[in-house]
Backbone as a printed PyTorch tensor [residue, N CA C, xyz], in Angstrom:
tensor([[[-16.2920,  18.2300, -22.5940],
         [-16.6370,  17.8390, -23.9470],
         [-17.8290,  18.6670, -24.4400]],

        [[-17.8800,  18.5720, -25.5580],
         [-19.3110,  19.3210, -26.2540],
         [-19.5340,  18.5870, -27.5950]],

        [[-20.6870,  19.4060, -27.8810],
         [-21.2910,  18.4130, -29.4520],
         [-20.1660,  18.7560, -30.8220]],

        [[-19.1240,  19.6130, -30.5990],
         [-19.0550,  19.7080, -32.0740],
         [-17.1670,  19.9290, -31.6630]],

        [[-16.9000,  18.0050, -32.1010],
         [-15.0330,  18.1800, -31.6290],
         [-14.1670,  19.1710, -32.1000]],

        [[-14.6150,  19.9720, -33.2830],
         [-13.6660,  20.9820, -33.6390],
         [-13.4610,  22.0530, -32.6060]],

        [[-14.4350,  22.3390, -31.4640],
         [-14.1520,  23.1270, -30.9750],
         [-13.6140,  22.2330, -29.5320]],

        [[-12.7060,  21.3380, -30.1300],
         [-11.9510,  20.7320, -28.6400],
         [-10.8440,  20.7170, -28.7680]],

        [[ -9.8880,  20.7270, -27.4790],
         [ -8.4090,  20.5430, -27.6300],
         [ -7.9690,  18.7660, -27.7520]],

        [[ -7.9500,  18.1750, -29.1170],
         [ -7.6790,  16.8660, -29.3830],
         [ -6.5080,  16.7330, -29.8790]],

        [[ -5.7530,  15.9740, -30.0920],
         [ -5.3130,  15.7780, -31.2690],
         [ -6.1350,  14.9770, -32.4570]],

        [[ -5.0690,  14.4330, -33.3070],
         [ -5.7840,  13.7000, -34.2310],
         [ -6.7120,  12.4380, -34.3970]],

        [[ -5.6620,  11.6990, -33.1540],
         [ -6.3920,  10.4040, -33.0420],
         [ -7.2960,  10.3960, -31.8560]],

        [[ -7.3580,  11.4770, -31.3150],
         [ -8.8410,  11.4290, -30.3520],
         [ -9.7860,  11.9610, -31.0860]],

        [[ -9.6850,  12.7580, -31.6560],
         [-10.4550,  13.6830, -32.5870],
         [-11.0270,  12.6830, -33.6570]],

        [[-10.3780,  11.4310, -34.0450],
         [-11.1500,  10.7180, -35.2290],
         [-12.2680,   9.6660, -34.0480]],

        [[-11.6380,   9.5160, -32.5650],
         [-12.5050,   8.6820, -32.3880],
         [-13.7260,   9.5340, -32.0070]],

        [[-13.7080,  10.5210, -31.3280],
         [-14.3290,  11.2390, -30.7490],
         [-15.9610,  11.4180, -32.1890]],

        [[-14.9690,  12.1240, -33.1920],
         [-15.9480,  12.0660, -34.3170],
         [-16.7010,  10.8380, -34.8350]],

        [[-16.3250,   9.6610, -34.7420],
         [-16.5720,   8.2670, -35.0170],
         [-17.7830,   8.2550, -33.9910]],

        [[-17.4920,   8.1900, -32.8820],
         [-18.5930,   8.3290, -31.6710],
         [-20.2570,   8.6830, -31.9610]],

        [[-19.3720,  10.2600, -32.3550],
         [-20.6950,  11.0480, -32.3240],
         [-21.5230,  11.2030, -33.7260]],

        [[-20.6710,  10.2270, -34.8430],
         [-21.6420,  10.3390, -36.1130],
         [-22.2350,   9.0380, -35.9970]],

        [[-22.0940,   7.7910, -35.3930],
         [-22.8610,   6.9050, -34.8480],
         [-23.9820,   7.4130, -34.1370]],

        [[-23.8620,   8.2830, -33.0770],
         [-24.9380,   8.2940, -32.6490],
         [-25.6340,   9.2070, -33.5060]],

        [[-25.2650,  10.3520, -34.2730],
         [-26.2660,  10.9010, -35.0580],
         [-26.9150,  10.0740, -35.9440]],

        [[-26.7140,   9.5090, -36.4850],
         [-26.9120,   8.2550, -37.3930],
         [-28.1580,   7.4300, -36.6300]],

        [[-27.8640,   7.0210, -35.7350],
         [-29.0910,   6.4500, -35.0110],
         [-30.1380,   7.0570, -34.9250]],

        [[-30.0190,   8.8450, -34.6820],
         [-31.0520,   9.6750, -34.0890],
         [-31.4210,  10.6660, -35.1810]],

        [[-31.2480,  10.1750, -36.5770],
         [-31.4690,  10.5400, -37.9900],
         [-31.7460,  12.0120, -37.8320]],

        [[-29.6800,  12.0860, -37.2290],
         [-29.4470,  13.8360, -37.6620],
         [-27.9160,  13.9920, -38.2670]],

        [[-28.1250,  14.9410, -38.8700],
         [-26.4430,  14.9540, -39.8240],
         [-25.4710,  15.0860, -39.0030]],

        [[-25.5040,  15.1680, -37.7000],
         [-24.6530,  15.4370, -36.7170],
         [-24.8830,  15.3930, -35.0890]],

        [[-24.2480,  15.5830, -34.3320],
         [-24.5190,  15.5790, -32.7090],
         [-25.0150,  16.4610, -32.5590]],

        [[-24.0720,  18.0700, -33.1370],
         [-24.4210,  19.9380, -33.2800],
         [-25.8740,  19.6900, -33.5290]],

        [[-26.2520,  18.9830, -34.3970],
         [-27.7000,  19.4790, -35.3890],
         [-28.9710,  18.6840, -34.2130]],

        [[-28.4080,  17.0590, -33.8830],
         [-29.2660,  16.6660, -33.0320],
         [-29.6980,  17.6530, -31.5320]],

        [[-28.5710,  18.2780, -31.0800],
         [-28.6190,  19.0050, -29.5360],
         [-29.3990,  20.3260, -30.0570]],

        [[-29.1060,  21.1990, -31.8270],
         [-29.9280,  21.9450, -31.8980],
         [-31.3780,  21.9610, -32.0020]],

        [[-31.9200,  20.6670, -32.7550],
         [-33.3370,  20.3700, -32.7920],
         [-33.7490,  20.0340, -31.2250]],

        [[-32.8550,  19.6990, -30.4180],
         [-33.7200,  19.4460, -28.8980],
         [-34.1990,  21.2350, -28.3480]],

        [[-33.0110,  21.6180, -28.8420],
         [-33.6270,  23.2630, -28.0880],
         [-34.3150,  23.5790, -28.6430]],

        [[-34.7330,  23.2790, -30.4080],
         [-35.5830,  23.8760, -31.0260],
         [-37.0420,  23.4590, -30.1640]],

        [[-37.2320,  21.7800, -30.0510],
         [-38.3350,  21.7480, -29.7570],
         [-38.8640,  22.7700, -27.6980]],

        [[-38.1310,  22.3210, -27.4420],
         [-37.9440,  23.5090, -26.1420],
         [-38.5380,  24.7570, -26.3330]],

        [[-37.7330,  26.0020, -27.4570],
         [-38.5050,  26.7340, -27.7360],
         [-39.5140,  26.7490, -28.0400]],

        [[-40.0860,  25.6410, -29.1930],
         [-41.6690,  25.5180, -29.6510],
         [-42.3570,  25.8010, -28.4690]],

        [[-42.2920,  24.3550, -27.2000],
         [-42.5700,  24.3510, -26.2070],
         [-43.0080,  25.5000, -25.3340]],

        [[-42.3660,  26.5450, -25.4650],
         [-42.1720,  27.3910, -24.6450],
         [-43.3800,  28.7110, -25.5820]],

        [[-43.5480,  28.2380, -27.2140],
         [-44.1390,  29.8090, -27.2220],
         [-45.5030,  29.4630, -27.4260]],

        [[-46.1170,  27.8850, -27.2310],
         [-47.8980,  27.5540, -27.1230],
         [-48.1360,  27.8180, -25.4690]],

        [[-49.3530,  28.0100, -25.7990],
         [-50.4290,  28.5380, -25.1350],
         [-49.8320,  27.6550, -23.3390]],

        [[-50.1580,  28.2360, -22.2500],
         [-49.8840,  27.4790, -21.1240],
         [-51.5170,  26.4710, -21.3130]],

        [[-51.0780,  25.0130, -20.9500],
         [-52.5650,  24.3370, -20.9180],
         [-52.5750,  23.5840, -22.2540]],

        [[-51.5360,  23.8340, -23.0160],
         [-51.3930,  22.8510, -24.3710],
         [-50.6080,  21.5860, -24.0640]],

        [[-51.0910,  20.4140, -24.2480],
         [-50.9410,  19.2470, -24.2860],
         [-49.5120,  19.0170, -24.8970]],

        [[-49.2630,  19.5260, -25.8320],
         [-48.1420,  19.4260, -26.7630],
         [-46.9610,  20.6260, -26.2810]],

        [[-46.8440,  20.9700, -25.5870],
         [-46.3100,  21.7180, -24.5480],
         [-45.2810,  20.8090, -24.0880]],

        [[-46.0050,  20.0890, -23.6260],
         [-45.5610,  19.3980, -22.3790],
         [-44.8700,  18.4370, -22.8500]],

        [[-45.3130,  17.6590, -24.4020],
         [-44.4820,  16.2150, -24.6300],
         [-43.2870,  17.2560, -25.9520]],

        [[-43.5950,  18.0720, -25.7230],
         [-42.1880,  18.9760, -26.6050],
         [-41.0650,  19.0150, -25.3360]],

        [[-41.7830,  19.2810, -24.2700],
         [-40.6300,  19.7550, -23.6710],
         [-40.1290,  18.0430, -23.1230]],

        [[-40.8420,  17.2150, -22.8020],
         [-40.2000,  15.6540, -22.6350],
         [-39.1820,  15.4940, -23.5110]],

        [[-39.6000,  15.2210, -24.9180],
         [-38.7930,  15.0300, -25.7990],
         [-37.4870,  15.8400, -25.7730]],

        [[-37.8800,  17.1500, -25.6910],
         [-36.2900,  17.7200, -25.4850],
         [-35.3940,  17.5710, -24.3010]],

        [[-35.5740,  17.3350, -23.1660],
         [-35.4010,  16.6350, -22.2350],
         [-34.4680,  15.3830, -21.7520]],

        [[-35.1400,  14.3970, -23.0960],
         [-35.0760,  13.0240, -23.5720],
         [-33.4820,  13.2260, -24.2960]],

        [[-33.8090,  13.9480, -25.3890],
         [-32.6970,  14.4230, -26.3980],
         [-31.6920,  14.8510, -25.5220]],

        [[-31.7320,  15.6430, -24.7110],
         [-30.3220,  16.8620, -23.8350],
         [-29.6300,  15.5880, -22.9790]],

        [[-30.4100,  14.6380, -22.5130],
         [-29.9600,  13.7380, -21.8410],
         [-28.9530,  12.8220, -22.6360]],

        [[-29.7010,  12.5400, -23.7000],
         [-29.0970,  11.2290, -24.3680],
         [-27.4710,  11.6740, -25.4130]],

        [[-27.6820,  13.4340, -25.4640],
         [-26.7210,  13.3080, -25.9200],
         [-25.8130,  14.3930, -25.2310]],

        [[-25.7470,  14.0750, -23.7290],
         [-25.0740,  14.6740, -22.7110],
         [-24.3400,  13.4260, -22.2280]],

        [[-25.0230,  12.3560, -22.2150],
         [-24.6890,  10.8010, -21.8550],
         [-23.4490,  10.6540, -23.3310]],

        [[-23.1990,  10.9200, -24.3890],
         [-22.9200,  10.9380, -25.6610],
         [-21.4870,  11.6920, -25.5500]],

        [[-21.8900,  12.8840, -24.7860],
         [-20.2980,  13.9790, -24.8800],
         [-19.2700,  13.1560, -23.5240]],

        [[-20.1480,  12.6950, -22.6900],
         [-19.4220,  12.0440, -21.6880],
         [-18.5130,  10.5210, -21.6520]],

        [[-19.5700,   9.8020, -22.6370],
         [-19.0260,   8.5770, -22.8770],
         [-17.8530,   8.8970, -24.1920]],

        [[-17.7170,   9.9440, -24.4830],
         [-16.3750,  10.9080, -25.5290],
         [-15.5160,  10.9020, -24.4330]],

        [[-15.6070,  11.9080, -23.4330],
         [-14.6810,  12.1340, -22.9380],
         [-14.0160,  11.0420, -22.5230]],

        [[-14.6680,   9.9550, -21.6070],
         [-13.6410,   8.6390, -21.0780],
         [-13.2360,   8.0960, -22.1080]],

        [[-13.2470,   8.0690, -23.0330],
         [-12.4560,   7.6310, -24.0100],
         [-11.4610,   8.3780, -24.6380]],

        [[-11.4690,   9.7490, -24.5830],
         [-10.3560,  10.2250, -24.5140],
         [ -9.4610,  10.3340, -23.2650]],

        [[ -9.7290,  10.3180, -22.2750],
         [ -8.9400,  10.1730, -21.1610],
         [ -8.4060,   8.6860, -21.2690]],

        [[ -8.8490,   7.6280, -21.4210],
         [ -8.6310,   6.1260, -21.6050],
         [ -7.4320,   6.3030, -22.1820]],

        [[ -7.5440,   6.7920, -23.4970],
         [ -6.3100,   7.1060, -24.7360],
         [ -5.3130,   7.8060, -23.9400]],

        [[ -5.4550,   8.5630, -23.4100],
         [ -4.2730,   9.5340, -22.7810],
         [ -4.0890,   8.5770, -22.0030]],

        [[ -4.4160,   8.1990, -20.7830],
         [ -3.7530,   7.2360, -19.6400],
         [ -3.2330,   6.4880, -20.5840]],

        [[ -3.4350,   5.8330, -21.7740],
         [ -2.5240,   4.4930, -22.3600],
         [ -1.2200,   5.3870, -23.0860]],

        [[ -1.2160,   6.2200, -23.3540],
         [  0.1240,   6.9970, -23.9050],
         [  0.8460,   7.7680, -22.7630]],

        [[  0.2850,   8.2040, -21.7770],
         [  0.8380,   8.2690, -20.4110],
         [  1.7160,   6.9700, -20.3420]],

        [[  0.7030,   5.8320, -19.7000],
         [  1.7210,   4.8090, -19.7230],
         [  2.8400,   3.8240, -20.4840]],

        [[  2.3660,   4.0440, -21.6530],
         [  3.3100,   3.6120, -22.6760],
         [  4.1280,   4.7420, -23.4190]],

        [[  4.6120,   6.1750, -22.7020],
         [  5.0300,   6.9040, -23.4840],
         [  6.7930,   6.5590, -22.4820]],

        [[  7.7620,   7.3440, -23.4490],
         [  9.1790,   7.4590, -22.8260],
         [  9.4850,   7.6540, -21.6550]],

        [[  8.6180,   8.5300, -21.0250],
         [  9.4310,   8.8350, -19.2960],
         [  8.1610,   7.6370, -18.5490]],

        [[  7.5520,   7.5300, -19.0030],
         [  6.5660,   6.0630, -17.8280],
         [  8.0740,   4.8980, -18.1380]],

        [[  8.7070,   4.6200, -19.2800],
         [  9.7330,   3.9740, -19.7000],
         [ 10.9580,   3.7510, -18.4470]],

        [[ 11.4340,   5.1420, -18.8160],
         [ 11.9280,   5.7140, -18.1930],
         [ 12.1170,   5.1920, -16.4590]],

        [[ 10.7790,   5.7540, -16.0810],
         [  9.9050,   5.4190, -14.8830],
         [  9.9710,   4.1900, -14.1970]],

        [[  9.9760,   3.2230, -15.0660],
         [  9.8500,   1.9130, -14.8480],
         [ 11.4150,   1.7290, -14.3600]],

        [[ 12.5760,   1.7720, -15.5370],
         [ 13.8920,   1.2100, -15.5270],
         [ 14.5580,   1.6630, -13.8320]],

        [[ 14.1340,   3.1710, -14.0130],
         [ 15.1400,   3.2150, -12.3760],
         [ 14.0280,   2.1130, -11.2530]],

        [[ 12.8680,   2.0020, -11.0190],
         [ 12.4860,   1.3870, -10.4500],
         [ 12.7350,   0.0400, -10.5730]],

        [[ 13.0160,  -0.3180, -11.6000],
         [ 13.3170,  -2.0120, -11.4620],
         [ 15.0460,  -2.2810, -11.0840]],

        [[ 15.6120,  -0.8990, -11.6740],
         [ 17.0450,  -1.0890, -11.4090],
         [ 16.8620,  -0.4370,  -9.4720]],

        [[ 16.2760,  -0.0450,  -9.2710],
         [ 16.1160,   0.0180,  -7.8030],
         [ 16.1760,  -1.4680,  -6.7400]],

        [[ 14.9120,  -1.8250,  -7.3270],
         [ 14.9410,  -3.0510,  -7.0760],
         [ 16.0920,  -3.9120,  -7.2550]],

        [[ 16.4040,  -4.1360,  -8.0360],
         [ 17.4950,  -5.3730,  -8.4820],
         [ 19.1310,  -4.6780,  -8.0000]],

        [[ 19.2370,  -3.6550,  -7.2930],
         [ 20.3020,  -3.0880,  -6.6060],
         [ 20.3440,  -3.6020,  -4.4890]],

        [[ 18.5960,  -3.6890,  -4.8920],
         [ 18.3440,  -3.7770,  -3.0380],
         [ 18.2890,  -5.0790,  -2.8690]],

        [[ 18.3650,  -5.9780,  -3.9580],
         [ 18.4400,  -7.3920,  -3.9930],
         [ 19.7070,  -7.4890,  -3.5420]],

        [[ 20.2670,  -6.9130,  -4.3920],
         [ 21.8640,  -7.5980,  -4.3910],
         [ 22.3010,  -7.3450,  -3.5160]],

        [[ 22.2840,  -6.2250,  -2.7840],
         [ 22.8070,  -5.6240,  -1.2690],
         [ 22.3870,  -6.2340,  -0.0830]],

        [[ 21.2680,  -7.1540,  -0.4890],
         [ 20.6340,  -7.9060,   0.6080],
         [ 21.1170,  -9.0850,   0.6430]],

        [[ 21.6060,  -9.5330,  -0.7050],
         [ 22.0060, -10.8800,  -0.1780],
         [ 23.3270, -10.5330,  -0.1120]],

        [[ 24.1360,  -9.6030,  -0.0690],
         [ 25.3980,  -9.5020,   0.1760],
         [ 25.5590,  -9.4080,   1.5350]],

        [[ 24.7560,  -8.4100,   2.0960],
         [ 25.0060,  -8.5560,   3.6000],
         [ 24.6790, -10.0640,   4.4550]],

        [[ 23.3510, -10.6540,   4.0040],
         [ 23.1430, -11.7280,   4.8370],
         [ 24.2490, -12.6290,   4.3450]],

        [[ 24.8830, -12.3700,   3.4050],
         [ 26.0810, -13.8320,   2.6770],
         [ 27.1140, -13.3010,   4.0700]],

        [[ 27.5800, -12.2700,   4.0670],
         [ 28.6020, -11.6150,   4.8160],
         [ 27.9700, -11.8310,   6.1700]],

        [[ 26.8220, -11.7130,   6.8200],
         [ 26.4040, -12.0730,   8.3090],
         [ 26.6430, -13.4020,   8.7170]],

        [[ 26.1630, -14.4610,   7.4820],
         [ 26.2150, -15.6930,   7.6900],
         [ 27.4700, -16.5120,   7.5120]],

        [[ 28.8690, -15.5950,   6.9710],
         [ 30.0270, -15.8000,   7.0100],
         [ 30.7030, -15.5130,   8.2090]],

        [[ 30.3160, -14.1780,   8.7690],
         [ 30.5740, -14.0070,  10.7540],
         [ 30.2340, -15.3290,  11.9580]],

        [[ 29.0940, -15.7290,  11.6090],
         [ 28.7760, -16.3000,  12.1230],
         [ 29.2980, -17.6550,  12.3710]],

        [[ 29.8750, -18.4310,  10.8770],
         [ 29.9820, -19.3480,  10.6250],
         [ 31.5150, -19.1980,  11.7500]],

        [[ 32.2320, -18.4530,  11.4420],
         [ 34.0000, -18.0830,  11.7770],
         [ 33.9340, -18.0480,  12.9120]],

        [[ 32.4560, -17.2700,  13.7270],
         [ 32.3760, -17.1830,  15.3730],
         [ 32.5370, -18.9100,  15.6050]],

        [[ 31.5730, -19.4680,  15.0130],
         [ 31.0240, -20.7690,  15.5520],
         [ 32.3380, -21.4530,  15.5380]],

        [[ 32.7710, -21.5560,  14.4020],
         [ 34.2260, -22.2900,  14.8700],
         [ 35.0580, -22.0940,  15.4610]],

        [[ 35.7280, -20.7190,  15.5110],
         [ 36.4950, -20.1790,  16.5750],
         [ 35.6720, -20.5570,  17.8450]],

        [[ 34.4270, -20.8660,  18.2030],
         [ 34.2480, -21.0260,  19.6780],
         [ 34.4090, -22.5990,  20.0280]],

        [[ 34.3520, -23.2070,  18.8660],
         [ 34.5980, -24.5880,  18.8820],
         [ 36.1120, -25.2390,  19.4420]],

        [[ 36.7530, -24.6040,  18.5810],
         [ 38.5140, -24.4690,  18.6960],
         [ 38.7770, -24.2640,  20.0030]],

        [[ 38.3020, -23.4400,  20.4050],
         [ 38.6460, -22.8950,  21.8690],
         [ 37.7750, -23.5000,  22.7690]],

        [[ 36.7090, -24.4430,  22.1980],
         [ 36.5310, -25.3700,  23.3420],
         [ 37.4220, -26.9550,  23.3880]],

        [[ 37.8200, -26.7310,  22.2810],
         [ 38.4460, -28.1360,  22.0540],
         [ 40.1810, -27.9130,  22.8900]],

        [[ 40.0490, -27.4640,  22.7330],
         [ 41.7010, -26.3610,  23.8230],
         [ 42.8430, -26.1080,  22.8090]],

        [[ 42.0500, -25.7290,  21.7110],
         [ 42.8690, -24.8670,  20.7030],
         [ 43.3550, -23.6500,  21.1880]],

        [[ 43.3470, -22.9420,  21.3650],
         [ 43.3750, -21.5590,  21.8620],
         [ 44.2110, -20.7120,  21.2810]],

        [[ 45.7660, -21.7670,  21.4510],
         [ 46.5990, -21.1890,  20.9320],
         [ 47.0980, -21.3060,  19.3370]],

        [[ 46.3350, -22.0630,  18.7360],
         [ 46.4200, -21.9780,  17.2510],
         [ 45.0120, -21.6170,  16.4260]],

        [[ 44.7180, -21.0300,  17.0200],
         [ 43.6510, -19.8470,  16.4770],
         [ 44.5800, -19.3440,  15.6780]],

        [[ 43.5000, -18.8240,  14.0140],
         [ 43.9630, -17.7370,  13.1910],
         [ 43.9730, -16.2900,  14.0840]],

        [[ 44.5230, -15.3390,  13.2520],
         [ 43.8650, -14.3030,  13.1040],
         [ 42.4040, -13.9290,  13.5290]],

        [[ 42.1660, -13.9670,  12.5110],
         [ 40.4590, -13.7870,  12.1480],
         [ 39.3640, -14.2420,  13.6920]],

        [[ 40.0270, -14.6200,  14.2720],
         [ 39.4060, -15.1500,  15.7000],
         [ 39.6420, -14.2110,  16.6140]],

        [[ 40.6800, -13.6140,  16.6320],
         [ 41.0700, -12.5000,  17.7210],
         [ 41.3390, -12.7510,  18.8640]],

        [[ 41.4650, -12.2860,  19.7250],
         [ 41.6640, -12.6980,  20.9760],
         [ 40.7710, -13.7310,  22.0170]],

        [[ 40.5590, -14.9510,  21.9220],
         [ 39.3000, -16.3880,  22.3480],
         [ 40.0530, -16.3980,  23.8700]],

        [[ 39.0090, -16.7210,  24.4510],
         [ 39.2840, -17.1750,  25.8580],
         [ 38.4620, -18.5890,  26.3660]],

        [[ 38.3460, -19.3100,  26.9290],
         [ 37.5870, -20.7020,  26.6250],
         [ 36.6530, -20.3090,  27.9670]],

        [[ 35.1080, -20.1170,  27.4170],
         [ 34.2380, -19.5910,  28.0990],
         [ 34.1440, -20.4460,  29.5820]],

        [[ 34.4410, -20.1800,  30.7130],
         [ 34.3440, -19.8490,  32.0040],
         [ 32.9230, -20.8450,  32.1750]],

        [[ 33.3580, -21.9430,  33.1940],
         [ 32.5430, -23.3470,  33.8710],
         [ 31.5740, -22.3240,  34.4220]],

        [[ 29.5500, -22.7430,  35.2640],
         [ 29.6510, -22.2140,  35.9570],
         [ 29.2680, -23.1430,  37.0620]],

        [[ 29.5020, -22.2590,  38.2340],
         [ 29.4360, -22.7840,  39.5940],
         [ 28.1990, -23.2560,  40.1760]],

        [[ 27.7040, -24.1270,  40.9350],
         [ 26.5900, -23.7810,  41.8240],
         [ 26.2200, -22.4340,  42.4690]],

        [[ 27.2300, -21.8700,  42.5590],
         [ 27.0550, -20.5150,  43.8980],
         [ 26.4210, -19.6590,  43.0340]],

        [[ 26.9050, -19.6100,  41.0870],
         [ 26.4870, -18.8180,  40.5130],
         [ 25.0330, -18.7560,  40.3430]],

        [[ 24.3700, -20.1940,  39.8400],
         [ 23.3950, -20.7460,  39.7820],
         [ 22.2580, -20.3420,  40.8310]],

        [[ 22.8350, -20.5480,  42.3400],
         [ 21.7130, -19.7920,  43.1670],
         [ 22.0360, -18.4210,  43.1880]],

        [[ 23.3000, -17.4000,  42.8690],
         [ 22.7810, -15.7720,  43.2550],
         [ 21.4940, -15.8570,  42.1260]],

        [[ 22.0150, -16.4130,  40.2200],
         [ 20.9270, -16.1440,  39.7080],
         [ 19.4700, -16.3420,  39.9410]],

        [[ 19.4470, -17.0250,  40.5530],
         [ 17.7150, -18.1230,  40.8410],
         [ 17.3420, -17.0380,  41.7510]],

        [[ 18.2960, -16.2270,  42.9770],
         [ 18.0650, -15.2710,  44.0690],
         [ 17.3750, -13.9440,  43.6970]],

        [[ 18.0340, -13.8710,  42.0980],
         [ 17.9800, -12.4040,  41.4820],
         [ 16.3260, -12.6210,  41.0190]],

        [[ 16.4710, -13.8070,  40.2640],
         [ 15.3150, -14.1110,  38.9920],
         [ 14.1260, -13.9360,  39.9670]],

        [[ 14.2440, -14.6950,  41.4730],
         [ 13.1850, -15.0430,  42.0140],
         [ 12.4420, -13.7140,  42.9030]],

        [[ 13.3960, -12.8290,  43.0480],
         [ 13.5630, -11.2470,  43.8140],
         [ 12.7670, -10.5160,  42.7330]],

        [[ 12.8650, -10.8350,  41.2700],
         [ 12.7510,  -9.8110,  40.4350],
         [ 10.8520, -10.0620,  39.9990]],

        [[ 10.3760, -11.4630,  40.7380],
         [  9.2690, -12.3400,  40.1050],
         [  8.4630, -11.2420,  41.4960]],

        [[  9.4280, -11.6260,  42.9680],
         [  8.4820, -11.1590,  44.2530],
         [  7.8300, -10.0440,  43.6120]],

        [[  8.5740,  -9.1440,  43.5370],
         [  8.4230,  -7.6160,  43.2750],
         [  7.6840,  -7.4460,  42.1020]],

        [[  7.3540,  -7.9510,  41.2000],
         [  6.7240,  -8.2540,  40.2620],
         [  4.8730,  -8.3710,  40.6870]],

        [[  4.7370,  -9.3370,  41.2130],
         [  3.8140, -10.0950,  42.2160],
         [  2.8290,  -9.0170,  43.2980]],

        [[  4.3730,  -8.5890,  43.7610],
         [  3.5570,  -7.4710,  44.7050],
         [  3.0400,  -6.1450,  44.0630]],

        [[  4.0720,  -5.4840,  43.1170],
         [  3.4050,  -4.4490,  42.3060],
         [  1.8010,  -4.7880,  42.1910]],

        [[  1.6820,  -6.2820,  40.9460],
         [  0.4600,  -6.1350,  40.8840],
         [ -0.4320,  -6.4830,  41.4010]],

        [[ -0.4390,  -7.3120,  42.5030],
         [ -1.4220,  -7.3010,  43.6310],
         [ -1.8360,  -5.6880,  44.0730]],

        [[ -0.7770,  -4.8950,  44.7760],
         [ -1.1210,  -3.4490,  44.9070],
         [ -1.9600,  -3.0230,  43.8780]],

        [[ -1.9550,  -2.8730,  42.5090],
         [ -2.5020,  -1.8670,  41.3280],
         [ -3.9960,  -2.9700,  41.3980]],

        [[ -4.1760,  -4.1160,  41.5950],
         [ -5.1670,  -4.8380,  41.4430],
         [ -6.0580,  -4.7100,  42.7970]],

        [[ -5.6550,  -4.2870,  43.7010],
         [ -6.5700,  -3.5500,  45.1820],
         [ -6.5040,  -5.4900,  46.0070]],

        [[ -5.5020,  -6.4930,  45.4970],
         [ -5.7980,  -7.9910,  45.9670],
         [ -4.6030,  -7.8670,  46.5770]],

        [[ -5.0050,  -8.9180,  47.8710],
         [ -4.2890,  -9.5740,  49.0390],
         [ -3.0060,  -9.9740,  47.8340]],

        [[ -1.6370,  -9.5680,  48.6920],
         [ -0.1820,  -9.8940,  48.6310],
         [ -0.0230, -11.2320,  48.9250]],

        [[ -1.0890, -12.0260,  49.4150],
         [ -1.2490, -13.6740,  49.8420],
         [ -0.4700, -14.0110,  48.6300]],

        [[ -1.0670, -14.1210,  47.8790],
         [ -0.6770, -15.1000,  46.2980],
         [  0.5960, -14.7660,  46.0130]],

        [[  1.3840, -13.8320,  46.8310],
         [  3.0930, -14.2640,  46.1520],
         [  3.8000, -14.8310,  47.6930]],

        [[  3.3190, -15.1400,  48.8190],
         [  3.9060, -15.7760,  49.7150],
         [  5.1120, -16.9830,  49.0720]],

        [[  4.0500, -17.7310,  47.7260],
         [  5.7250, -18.5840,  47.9240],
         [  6.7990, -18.0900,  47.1990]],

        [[  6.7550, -17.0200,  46.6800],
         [  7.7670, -16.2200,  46.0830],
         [  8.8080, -16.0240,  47.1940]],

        [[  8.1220, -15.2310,  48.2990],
         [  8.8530, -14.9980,  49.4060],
         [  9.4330, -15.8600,  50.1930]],

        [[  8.3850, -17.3850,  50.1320],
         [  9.4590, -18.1900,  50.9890],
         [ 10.5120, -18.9160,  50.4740]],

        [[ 10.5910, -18.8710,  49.0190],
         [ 11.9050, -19.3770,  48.2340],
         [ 13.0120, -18.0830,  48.5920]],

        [[ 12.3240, -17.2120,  48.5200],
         [ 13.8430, -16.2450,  48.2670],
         [ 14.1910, -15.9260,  49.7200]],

        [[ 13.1370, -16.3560,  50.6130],
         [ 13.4880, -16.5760,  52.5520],
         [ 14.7210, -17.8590,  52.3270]],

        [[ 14.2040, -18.5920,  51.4410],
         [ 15.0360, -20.3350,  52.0310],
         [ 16.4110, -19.8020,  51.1710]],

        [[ 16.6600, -19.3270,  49.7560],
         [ 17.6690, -19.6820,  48.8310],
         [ 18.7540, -18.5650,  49.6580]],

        [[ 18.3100, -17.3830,  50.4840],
         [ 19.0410, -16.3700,  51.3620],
         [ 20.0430, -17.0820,  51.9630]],

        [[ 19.4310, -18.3110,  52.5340],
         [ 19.9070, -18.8000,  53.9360],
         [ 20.6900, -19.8640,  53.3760]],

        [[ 20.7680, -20.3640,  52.0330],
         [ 21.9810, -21.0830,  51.7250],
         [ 23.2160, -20.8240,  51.9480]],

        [[ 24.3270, -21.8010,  52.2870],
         [ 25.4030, -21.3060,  52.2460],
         [ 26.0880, -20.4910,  51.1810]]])
């Protein structure tokens, strides 16, 4: 930004606020303009600059100009965010932010629908498993639809099965036990009764 908007790339309606801005503040600082206020600060600067070194008035020339470069550097800046403000709001309210929006919401409202289509369709598998396993426990078997496929009426289990598993589970706990006793530098003591279950469940018939 600078003191004098004609020499900015605006359009119209930044350009009126921009000017609005800065004849307020000239107005305050009883100068016909921002240009004229930033030129009287350099003027006094120069004054400043051509008295004597050791002059009193030296010194509050050059404050004052100082004072001035600041206040209306603070002036070109609080311009600019307001023209950027304006642009971000026509950014966002212009045709392709529009635009922008629709495939994203039609994004959305596509991944909806596909979502509940599949879980409608998962929770329809499920439902057809559950009964088909029902049927075929009830000793339907043979008047199953279609849609059931080939059912077999899931298989009693045994005791014998019951202890290989408990043999496996309890084999898989030893070894478990002992690993980390080893990595922990501690006595293998603490899985003894691991070992004497899977000593006793061996020796079952």
């Amino acid at each position: 930004m600078t003191a004098d908007p004609n020499l900015m790339t605006l359009n119209d309606e930044e350009k009126a606020q921009v000017r609005k801005l800065y004849g307020e503040f000239a107005e305050l600082n009883d100068a016909p303009t921002l240009r004229a206020f930033v030129a009287r600060a350099f003027r006094w600067q120069r004054i400043a600059d051509s008295l004597r070194p050791g002059d009193d008035r030296a010194q509050l020339l050059r404050e004052r100009a100082q004072l001035a470069l600041s206040e209306a550097l603070a002036t070109e800046t609080r311009a600019g965010m307001i023209v950027a403000r304006m642009r971000a709001t026509a950014v966002v309210k212009g045709p392709e932010a529009i635009i922008a929006y629709l495939f994203f919401f039609s994004g959305v409202l596509g991944f909806g629908i596909a979502a509940d289509r599949l879980d409608s369709e998962r929770t329809q598998r499920v439902t057809v498993a559950k009964s088909c396993a029902d049927a075929v426990t009830a000793g339907a078997a043979r008047n199953l639809p279609a849609i059931c496929g080939t059912a077999t009426k899931p298989q009693s289990t045994t005791p014998a099965d019951v202890t290989s598993q408990g043999v496996v589970d309890i084999a898989t706990a030893l070894q478990k036990c002992l690993s980390a006793a080893q990595k922990a530098n501690k006595p293998t003591a603490t899985c003894q009764p691991l070992r004497a279950a899977l000593v006793a469940l061996a020796k079952e018939p």
